[in-house]
Each structure stands twice: as C-alpha cells, then as structure tokens.
C-alpha positions as CSV (number, residue, x, y, z in Angstrom):
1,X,0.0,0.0,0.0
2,X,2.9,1.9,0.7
3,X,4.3,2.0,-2.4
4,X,1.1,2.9,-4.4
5,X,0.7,5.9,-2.2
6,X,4.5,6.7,-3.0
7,X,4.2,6.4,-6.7
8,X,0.6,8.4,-6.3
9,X,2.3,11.1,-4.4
10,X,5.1,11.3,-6.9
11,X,2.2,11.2,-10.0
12,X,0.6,14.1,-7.9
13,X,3.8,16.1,-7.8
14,X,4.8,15.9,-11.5
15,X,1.1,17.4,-12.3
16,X,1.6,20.6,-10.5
17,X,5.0,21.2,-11.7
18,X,4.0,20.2,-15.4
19,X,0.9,22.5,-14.7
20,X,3.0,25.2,-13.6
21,X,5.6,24.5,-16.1
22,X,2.9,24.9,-19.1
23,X,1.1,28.1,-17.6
24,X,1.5,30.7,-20.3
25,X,2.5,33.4,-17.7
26,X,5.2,31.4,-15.8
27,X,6.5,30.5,-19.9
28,X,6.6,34.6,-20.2
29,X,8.1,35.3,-17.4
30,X,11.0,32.3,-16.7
31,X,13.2,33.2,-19.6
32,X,16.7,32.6,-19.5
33,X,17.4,36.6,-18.9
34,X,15.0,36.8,-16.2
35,X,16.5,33.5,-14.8
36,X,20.3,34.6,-15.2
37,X,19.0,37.9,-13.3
38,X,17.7,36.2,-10.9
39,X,21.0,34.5,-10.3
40,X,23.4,37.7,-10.3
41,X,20.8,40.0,-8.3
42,X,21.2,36.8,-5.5
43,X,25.0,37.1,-5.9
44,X,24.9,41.2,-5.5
45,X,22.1,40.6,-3.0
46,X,24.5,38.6,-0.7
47,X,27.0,41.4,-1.6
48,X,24.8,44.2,-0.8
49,X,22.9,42.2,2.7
50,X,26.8,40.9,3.4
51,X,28.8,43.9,3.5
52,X,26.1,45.9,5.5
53,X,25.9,43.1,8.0
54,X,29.5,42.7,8.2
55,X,29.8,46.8,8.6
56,X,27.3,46.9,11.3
57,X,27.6,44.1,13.0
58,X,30.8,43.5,13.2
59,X,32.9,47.2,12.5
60,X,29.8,48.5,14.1
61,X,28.9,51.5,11.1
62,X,26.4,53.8,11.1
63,X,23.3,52.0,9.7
64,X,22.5,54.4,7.1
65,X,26.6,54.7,6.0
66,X,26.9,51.0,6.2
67,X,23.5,51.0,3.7
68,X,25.1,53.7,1.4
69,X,28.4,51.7,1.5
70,X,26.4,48.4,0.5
71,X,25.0,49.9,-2.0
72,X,27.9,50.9,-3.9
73,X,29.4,47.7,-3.5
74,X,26.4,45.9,-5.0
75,X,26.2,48.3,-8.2
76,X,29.9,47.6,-8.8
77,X,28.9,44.1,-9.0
78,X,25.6,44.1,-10.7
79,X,27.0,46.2,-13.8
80,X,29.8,44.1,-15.2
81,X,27.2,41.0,-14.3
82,X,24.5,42.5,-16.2
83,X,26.0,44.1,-18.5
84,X,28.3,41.0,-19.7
85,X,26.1,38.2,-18.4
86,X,22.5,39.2,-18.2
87,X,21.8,41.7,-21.2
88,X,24.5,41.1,-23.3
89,X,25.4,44.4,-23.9
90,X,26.4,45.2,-27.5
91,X,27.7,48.7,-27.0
92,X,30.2,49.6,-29.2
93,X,33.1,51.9,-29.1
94,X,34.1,53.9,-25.8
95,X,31.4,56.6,-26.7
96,X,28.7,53.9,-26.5
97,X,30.0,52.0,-23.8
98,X,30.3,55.0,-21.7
99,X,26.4,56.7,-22.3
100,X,25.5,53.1,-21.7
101,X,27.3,53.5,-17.8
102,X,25.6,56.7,-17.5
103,X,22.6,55.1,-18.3
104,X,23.2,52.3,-15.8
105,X,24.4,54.7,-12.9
106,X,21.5,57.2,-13.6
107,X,19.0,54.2,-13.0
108,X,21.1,52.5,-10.0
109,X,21.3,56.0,-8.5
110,X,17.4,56.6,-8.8
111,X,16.9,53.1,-6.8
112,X,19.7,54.0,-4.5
113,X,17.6,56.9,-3.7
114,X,15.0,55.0,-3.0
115,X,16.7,52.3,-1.4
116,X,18.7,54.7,1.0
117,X,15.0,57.0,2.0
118,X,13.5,53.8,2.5
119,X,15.7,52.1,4.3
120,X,16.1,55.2,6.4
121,X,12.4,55.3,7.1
122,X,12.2,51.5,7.6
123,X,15.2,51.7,9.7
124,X,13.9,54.7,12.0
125,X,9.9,53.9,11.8
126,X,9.1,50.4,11.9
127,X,9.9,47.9,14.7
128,X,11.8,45.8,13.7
129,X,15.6,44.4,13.2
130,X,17.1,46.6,10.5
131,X,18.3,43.4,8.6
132,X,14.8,42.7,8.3
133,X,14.1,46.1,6.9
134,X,17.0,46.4,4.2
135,X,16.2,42.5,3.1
136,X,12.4,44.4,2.3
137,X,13.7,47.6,0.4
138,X,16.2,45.3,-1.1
139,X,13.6,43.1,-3.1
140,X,12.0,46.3,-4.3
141,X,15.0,47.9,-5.7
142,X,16.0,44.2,-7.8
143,X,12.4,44.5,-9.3
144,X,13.0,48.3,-10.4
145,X,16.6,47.4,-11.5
146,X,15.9,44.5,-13.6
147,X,13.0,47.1,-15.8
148,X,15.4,50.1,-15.5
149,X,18.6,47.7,-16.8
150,X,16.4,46.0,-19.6
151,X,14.7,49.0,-20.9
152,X,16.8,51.8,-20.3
153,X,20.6,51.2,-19.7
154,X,21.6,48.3,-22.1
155,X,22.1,48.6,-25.9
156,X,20.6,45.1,-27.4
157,X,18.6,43.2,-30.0
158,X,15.4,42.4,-29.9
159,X,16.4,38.4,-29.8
160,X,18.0,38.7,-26.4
C-alpha cells in the first residue's frame, strides 16, 4: 500500500509542476534573462545584505553609512554581471559604452535613492531588526533594477 501511495504522491507532484511549467505566464516570465538575473541580483544581494551586515555588525557602522556603502558595493557588482552576463550588452566603441554606464548609474542611482529613504524610514519607523528592513527595500529595488537595466541602460537586439 505503501508503495502505491509513493508512486501516487510522486504522480501528484509531476502534475503541478507540469501545470506550472505549461502556464502561459510562468513561460513569459521564466526566460533565461529573467532567470540569469535572478541569479546575479542573489549574488549582488549577498554582496549588498553581506557587506552591510558585516559593517554593522561586526565594524559597528552607522546603519544608514553602512547601507550607502552596501549599495555601492552591489552596483559595482551588478554592472559588469549584467552588462556582460545578463543583457548582453552590445555597445560599441568607448562613446557607447560610456552613455550606456551613465545610463546604468543614472537608473542604480534613482533606486539607491529610494533604497537609502526607504531604508532610512524602515530603519527609524518600523519595529523591527534593520536586517529585516533592508532585506524588504532590497527586493523592491532588484524588481525596479531589472525594468530600468532591460529597458533603459543596455544597448541590445530584440532576440536577447
């Protein structure tokens, strides 16, 4: 009995993941940019959440100069991964490259703006750990990045 229930359960389980797998939104939005994004905003999320834990916790920084720190730290990182790895950038020539930066800096300075009131507010208004509160502007600014990065800052084709 055992064993039927097993491979029922495991019948059950390849359903919802082949219903999920087939829904037309989930097929829109799980492309292999969105995917690789997800990837290298985790990687400049652990960059970004690490460096301000480290600077707090341990050096004992300012909460708001340890999150303005951070947050230079994680742009460094998320350019050369998005523009190289995510996007695929096909600036060419310094003068291209270089409006393309702008671009990327304008957008990542607009979210740091954000990021830095927010946490600020989150930090000085709501109760509770500020960890807690930079983890929550944190996942809004990746959602205005990846839009800002993929329609405004990066030079590709249509087939990327």
């Amino acid at each position: 009995m055992k064993n039927f229930e097993k491979v029922n359960e495991e019948n059950t389980n390849s359903n919802i993941i082949e219903k999920i797998m087939t829904n037309k939104l989930i097929k829109k939005f799980c492309t292999k940019e969105v995917i690789l994004y997800v990837v290298f905003g985790i990687l400049t999320t652990l960059v970004n959440i690490g460096s301000f834990y480290i600077m707090t916790s341990l050096l004992h920084f300012d909460d708001n100069f340890a999150n303005n720190i951070a947050i230079v730290l994680a742009v460094l990182v998320a350019y050369f991964t998005n523009k190289d790895l995510v996007f695929h950038s096909e600036a060419k020539g310094f003068g291209e490259k270089f409006v393309e930066f702008c671009k990327f800096i304008l957008g990542r300075l607009l979210t740091m703006f954000i990021e830095s009131i927010g946490g600020s507010l989150l930090f000085k208004y709501v109760p509770i750990l500020p960890i807690i509160s930079k983890c929550i502007i944190t996942v809004v600014v990746i959602i205005l990045n990846f839009f800002i990065s993929k329609f405004f800052a990066f030079k590709t084709t249509s087939k990327n």
